[in-house]
C-alpha positions as CSV (number, residue, x, y, z in Angstrom):
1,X,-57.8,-74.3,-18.1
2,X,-61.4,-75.1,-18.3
3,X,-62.2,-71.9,-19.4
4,X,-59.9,-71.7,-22.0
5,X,-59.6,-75.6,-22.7
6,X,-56.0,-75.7,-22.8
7,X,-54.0,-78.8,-21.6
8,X,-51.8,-78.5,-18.3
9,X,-48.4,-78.1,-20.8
10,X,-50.2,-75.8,-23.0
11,X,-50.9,-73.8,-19.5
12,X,-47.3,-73.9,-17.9
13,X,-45.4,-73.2,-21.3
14,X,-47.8,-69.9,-21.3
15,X,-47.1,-69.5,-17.3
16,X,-43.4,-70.0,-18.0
17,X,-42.8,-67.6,-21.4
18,X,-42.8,-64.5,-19.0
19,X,-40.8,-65.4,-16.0
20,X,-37.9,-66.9,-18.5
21,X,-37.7,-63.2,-20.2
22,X,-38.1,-61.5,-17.2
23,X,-35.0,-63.4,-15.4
24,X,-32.7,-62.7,-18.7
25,X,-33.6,-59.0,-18.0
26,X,-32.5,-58.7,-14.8
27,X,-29.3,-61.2,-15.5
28,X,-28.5,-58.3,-18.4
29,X,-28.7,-55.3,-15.4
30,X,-26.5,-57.3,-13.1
31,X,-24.4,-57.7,-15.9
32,X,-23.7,-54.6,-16.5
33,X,-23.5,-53.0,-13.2
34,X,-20.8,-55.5,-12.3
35,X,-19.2,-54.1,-15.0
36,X,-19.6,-50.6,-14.2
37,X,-18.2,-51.6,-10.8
38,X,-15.1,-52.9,-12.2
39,X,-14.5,-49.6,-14.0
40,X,-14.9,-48.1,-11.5
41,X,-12.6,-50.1,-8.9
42,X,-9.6,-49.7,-11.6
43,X,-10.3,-46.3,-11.8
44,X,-9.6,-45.8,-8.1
45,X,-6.7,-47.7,-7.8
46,X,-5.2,-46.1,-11.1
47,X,-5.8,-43.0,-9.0
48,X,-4.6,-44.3,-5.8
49,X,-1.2,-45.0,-7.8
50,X,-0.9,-41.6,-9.4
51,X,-0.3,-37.9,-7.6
52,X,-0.8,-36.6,-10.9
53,X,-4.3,-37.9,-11.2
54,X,-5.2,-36.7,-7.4
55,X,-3.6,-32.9,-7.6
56,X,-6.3,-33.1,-11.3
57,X,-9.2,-34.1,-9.5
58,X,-9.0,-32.3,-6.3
59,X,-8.0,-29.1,-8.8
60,X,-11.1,-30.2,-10.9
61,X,-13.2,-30.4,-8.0
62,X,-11.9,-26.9,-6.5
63,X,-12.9,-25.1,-9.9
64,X,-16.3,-26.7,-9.3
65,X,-16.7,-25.3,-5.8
66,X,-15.3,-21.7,-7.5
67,X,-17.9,-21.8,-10.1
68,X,-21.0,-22.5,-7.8
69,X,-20.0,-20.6,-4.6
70,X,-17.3,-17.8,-5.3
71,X,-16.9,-14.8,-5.3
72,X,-14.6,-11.8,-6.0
73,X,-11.2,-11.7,-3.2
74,X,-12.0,-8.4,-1.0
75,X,-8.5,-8.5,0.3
76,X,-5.8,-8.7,-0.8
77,X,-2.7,-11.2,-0.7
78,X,0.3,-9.8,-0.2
79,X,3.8,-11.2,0.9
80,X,5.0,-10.8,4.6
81,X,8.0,-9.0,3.3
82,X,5.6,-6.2,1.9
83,X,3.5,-5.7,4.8
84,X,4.1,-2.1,5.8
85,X,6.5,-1.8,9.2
86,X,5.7,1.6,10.9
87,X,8.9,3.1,11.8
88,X,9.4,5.8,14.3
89,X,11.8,8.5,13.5
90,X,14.1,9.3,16.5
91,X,14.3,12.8,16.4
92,X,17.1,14.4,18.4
93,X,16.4,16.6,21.8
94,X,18.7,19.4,20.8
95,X,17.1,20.0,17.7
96,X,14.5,22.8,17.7
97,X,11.3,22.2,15.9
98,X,11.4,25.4,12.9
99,X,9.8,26.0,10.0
100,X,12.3,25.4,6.8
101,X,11.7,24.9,2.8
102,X,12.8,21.2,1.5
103,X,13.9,21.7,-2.3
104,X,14.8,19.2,-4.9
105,X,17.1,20.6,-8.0
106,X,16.8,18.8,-11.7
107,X,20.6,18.2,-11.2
108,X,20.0,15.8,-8.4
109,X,20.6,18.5,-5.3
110,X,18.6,18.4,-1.8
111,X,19.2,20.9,0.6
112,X,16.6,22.8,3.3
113,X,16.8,26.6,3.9
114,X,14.5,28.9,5.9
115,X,11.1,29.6,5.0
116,X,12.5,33.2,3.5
117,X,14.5,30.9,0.8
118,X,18.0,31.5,-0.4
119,X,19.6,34.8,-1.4
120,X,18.5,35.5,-5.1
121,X,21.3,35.2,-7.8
122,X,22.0,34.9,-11.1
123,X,20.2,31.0,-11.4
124,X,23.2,28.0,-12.0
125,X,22.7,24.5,-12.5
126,X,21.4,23.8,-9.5
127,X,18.8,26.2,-9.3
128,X,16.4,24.7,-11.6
129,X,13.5,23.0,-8.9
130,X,11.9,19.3,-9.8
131,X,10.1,19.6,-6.1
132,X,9.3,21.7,-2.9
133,X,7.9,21.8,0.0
134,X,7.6,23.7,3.2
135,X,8.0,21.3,6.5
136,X,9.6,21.6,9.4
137,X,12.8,20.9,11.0
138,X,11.7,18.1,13.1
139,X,9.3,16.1,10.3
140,X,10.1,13.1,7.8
141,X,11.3,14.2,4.0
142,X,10.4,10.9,2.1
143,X,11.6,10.7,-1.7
144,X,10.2,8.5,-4.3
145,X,12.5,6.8,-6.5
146,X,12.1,5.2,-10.3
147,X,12.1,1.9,-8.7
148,X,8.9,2.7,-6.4
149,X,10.7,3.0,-3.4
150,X,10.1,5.3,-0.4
151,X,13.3,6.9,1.3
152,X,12.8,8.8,4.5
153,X,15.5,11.2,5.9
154,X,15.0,13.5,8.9
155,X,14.7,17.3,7.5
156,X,17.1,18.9,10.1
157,X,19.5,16.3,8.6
158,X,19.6,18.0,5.3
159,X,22.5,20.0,3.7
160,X,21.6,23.8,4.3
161,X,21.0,25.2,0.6
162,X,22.6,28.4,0.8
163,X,25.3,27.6,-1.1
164,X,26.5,27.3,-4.4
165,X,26.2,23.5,-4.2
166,X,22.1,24.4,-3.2
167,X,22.7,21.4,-0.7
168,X,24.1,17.8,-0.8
169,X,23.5,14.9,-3.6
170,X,20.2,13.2,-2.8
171,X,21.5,10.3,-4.2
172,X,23.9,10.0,-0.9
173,X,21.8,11.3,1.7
174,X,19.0,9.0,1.1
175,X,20.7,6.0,-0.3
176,X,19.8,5.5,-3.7
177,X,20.5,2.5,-5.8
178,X,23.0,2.8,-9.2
179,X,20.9,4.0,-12.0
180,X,17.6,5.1,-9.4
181,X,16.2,8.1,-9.9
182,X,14.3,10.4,-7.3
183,X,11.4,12.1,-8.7
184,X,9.7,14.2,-6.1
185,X,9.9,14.5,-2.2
186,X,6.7,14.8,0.6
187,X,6.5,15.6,3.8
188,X,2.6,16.2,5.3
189,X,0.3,16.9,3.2
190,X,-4.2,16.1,2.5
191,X,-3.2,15.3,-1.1
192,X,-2.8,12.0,-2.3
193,X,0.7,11.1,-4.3
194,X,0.5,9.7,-8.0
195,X,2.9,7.1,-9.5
196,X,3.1,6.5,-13.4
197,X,5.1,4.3,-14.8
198,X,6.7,4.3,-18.3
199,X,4.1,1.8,-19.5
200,X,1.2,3.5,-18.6
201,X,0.4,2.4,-15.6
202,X,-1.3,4.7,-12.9
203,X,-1.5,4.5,-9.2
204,X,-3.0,6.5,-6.3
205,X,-2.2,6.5,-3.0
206,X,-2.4,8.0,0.6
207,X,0.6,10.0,1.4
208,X,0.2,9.2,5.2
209,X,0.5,5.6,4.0
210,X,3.5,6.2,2.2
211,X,5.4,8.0,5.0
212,X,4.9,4.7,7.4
213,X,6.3,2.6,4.9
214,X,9.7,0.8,5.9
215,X,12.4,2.6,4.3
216,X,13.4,1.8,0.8
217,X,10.8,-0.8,0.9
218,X,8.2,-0.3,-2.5
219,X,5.4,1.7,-2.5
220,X,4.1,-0.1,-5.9
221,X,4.2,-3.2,-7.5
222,X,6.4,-2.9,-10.7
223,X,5.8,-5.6,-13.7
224,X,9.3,-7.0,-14.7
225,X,11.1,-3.9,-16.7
226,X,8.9,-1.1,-16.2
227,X,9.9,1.9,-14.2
228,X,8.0,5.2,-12.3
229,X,8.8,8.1,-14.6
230,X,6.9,10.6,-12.7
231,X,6.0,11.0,-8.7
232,X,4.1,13.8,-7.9
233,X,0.8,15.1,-5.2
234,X,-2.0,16.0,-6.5
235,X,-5.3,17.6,-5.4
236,X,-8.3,14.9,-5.7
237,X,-10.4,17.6,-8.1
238,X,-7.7,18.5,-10.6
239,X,-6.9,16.6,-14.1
240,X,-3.5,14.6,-14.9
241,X,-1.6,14.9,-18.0
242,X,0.1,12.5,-19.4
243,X,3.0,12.6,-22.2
244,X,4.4,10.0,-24.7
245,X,7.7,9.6,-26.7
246,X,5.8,9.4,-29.4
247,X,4.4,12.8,-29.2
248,X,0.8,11.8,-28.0
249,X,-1.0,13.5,-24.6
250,X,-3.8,12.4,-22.4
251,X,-5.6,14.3,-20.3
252,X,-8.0,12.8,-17.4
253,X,-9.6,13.4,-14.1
254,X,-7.0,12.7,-11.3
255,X,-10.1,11.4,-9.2
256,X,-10.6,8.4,-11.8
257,X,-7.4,7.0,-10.3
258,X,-8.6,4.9,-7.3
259,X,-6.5,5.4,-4.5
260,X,-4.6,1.6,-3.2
261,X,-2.1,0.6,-1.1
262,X,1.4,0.5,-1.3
263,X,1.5,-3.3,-2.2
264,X,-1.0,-3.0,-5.3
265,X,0.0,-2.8,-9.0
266,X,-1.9,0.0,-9.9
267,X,-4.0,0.4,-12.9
268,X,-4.0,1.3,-16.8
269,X,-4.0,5.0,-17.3
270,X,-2.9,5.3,-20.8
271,X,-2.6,2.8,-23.9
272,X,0.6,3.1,-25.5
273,X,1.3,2.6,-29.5
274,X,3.9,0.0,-30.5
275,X,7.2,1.4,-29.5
276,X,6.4,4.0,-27.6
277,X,6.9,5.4,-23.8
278,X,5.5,7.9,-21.2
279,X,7.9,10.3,-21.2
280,X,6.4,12.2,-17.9
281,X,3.3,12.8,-16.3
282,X,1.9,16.3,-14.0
283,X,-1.0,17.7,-12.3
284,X,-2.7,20.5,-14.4
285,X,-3.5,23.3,-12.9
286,X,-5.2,26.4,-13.9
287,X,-4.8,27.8,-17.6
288,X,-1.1,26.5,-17.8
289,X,0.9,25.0,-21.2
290,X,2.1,22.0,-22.3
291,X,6.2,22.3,-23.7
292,X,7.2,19.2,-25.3
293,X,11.1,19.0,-26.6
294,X,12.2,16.4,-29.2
295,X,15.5,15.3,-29.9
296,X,16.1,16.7,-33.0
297,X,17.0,20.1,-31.4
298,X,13.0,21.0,-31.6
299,X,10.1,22.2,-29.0
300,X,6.6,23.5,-28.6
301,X,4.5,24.8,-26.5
302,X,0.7,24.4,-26.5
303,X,-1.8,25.7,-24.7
304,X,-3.3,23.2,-22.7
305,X,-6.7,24.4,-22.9
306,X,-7.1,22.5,-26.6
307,X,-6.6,19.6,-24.7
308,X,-10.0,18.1,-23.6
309,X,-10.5,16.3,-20.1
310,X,-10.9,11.9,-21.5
311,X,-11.7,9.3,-20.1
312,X,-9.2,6.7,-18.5
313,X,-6.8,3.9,-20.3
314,X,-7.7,6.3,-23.7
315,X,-4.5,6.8,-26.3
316,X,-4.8,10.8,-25.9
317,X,-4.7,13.3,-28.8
318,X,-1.2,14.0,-31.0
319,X,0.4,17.2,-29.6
320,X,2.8,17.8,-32.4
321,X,4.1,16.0,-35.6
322,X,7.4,13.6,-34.6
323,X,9.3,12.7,-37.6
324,X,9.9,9.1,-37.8
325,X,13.6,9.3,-36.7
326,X,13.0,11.3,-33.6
327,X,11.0,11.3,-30.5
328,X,9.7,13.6,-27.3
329,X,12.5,13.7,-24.7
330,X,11.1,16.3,-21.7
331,X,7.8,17.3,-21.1
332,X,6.5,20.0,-18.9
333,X,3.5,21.6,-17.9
334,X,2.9,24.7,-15.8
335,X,3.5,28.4,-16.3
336,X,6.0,29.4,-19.2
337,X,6.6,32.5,-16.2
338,X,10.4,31.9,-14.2
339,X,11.0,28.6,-16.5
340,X,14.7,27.5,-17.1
341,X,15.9,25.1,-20.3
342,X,19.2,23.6,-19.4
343,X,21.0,23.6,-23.2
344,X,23.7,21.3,-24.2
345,X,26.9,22.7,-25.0
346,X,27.9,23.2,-28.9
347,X,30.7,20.2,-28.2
348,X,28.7,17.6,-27.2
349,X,24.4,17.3,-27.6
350,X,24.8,14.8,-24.2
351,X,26.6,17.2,-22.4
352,X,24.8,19.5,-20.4
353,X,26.2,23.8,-20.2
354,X,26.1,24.7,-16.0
355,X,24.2,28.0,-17.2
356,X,20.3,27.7,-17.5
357,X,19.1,30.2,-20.2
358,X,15.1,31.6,-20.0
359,X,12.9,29.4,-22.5
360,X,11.1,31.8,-24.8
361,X,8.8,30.4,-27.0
362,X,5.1,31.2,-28.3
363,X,2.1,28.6,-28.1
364,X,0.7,27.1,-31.2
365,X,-1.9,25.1,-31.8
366,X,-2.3,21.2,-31.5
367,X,-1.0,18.8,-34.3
368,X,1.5,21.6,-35.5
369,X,5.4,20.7,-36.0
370,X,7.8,21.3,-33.5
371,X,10.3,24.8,-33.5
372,X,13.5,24.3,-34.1
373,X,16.0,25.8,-31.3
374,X,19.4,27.4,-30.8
375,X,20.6,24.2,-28.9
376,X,19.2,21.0,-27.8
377,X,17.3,21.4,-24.6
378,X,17.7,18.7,-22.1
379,X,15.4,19.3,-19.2
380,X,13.0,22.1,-18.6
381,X,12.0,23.4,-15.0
382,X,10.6,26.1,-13.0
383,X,13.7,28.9,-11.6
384,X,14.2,28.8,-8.1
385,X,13.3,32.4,-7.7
């Protein structure tokens, strides 16, 4: 004051100016976090009130913890109905452990004969083969079926095949559902079995895997409408081929296929055009052909050596031209040596003759129309002698 020569009110109105601002200041802070604190309060008790609003936050909060800490599931989830049951097959005291030969006819007959095969004849119906294999008496036959299922059935308890009939209806023995399909059989074997479905899809699995599952249980996991149109084994270090309705083939590296359990879905092996379907799948091996059939009473055969080994998931190369009304129907590949055509009969395209003719045809080149042929084929297979 004396300094300065101000008055005492001139000194306290100074003195007073800062602590007045000050105070409104921290009135304003208070002010507003009592109203952050109210927010906050309804917001809890809106939540306290609501499921909804807990299940988002707990949700929210979950996706958080996902994003900072997780990582990709090394197992997998599957139900408890689809864990594998390992079965024992009771095999029977009196029945002496032999070596025999397990076939599978196009017409839908199993039977087992001895290991020197059935007395050669003129071929019928039932002597076109879809499968083989050489077992014994005492070991597990397992089929695989168009809906992915495994069916076991004891080989001694197999129809002997030295009959006309070449056996008994797989259908009956091992219990197939109406409209299922069996593609191939197995017994033990170091190969690995391939599924592909109609859609593309690809799987690999361990065939010791599949004989201990639970019969008729899956050995893949099928998306709603989609089927297995081909069941095969197959060498690790061989390629696959794969045929389309729509008259396109893909040829890849088996080994690209990794190998999964029965309760996987598999994986993509070929993209499909709109429209279109696998018609059948194989292993290739060696220098064998490719014969497609189309339903317009047409086939071809082409070497498969101008087919190049692709990658996986790839749409494959055109094998021959398919006019827009028509579409491949049976594909094969192996050997054109000892193969059979089973020919509809003149009455009715459907209807299938009981005589198999030899399929003679010459190999062409990729991309080049079909042949035109006496009758319409409607399946192709290897002769059982």
């Amino acid at each position: 004051m004396k300094k300065f020569k101000l008055t005492q009110i001139q000194t306290d109105h100074i003195l007073d100016m800062p602590l007045k601002r000050l105070t409104a200041l921290e009135k304003r802070k208070l002010e507003e976090e009592q109203a952050e604190l109210k927010k906050a309060i309804a917001g809890f008790n809106a939540l306290l009130k609501s499921d909804t609003r807990q299940k988002t936050l707990v949700i929210k909060e979950l996706n958080e913890v996902v994003q900072e800490f997780g990582r990709e599931r090394r197992t997998e989830i599957v139900s408890s109905d689809d864990l594998p049951v390992f079965e024992t097959t009771e095999v029977a005291e009196d029945i002496e452990d032999e070596p025999c030969v397990v076939t599978l006819s196009s017409s839908g007959q199993i039977g087992r004969l001895g290991v020197d095969g059935a007395k050669k004849a003129n071929p019928g119906r039932h002597d076109i083969i879809t499968a083989s294999l050489l077992t014994s008496t005492t070991s597990t036959v397992t089929a695989i079926t168009s809906e992915g299922r495994a069916l076991h059935i004891l080989a001694a308890e197999l129809v002997e095949a030295d009959g006309r009939t070449r056996g008994g209806s797989a259908s009956q023995l091992f219990g197939t559902n109406k409209g299922e399909v069996i593609h191939t059989i197995l017994s033990k074997t170091k190969e690995h079995l391939v599924l592909v479905t109609e859609t593309g899809v690809v799987k690999r699995l361990e065939t010791e895997e599949v004989q201990k599952t639970q019969n008729a249980k899956t050995v893949i996991k099928l998306k709603s409408g989609d089927r297995v149109v081909s069941a095969f084994c197959s060498p690790g270090k061989t390629d696959l081929g794969i045929s389309t309705s729509d008259g396109q083939f893909l040829r890849m590296p088996v080994s690209t296929v990794s190998i999964q359990g029965r309760g996987a879905a598999g994986i993509a092996g070929m993209k499909l055009k709109n429209g279109s379907v696998v018609v059948s799948a194989e292993t290739i091996l060696g220098d064998d052909f490719l014969t497609t059939v189309l339903n317009n009473q047409t086939a071809k055969v082409t070497p498969l050596s101008e087919f190049e080994s692709r990658g996986r998931n790839g749409v494959g190369v055109r094998v021959t031209k398919v006019p827009e009304d028509s579409k491949v129907t049976v594909a094969k590949i192996g050997p054109l040596t000892n193969l059979l055509a089973v020919m509809a009969t003149d009455e009715d395209p459907k209807k299938a003759d009981p005589n198999p003719v030899t399929f003679l045809l010459e190999p062409s080149n990729r991309d080049l129309v079909s042949t035109k042929t006496e009758r319409q084929i409607l399946t192709l297979g290897i002769s059982r002698w």
